[in-house]
C-alpha positions in Angstrom: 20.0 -18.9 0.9 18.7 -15.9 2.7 15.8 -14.0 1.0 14.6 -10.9 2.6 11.0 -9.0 2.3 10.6 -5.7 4.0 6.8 -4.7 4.7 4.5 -1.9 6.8 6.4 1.4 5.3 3.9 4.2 4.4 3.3 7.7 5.1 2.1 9.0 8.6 1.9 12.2 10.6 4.7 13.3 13.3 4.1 11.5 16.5 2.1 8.4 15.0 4.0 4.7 15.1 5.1 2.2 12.2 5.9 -1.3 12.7 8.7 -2.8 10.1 8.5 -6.3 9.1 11.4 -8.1 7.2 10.3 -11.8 6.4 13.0 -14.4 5.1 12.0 -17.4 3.1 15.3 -19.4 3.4 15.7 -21.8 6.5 18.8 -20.2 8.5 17.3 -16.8 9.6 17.8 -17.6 13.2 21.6 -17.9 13.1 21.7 -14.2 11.6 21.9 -10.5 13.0 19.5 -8.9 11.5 19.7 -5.0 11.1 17.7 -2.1 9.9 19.0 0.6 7.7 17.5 3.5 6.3 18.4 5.8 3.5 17.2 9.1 2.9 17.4 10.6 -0.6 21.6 12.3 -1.0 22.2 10.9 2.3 24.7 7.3 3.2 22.7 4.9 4.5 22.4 4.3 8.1 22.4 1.7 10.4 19.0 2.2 12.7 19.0 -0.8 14.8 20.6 -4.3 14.9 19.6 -7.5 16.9 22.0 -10.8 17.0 21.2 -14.6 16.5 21.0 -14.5 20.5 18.2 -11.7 21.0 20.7 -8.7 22.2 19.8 -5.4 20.0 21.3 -2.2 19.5 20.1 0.8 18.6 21.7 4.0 16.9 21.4 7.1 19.3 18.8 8.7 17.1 16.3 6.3 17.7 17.2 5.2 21.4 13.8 5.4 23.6 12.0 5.5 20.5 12.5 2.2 18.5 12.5 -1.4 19.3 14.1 -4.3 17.1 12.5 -7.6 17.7 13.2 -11.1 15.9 10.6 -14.0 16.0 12.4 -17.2 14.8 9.8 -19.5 14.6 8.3 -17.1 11.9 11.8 -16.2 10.4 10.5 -12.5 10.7 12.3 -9.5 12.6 10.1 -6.2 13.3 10.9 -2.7 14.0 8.4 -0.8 15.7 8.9 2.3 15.3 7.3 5.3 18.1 7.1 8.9 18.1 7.9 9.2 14.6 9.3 12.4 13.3 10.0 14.0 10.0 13.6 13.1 9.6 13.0 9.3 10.1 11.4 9.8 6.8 13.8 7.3 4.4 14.0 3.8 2.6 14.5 1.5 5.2 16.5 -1.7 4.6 16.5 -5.1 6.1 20.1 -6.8 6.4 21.2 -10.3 7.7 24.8 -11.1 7.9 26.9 -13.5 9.7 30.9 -14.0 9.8 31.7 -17.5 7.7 35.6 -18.0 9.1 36.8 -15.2 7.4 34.2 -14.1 5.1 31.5 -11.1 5.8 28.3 -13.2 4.7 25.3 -10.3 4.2 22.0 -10.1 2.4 19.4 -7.2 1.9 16.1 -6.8 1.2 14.8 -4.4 -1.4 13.4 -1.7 1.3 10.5 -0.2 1.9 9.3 3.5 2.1 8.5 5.5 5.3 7.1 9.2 5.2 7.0 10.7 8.1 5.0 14.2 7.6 4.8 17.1 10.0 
């Protein structure tokens, strides 16, 4: 069972850096991609940046240059750290893990936590 915890959201100024943490308490984290999302209030929400079981991220154009997904196994933890923050990276943002299972989609989510980005 995968059970995700998001951490480090708060409110900061334009320009100033966050670091993300999403911490899983089950004992298969590694074998998961693990992806940030973000919603912002009457908007879908977004995938921000996703890193696989093997270490290769991706990133979502908005955020390219300026954010970095990481994943540390040993501590079942991934990280976003997020530079250069501006006023629309203001959202929830959501922790995901999900694997294919044959032919089943396998995800979990974490309950999110607020960034404020002010300008």
């Amino acid at each position: 069972q995968v059970q995700l915890v998001e951490s480090g959201g708060d409110y900061v100024h334009s320009g100033e850096s966050l670091r993300l943490s999403c911490a899983d308490s089950g004992r298969l984290f590694s074998i998961y991609t693990i992806g940030w999302y973000r919603q912002a209030p009457g908007n879908q929400r977004e995938l921000v940046a996703s890193i696989t079981a093997g270490g290769s991220p991706n990133y979502a154009p908005f955020v390219q240059g300026r954010f970095t997904i990481s994943r540390d196994n040993t501590k079942k933890t991934a990280y976003l750290q997020m530079n250069s923050l501006r006023p629309d990276d203001t959202a929830v943002y959501y922790c995901n893990a999900a694997r294919i299972v044959g032919a089943t989609w396998e995800d979990y989510w974490g309950q999110g936590t607020q960034v404020t980005v002010s300008s």
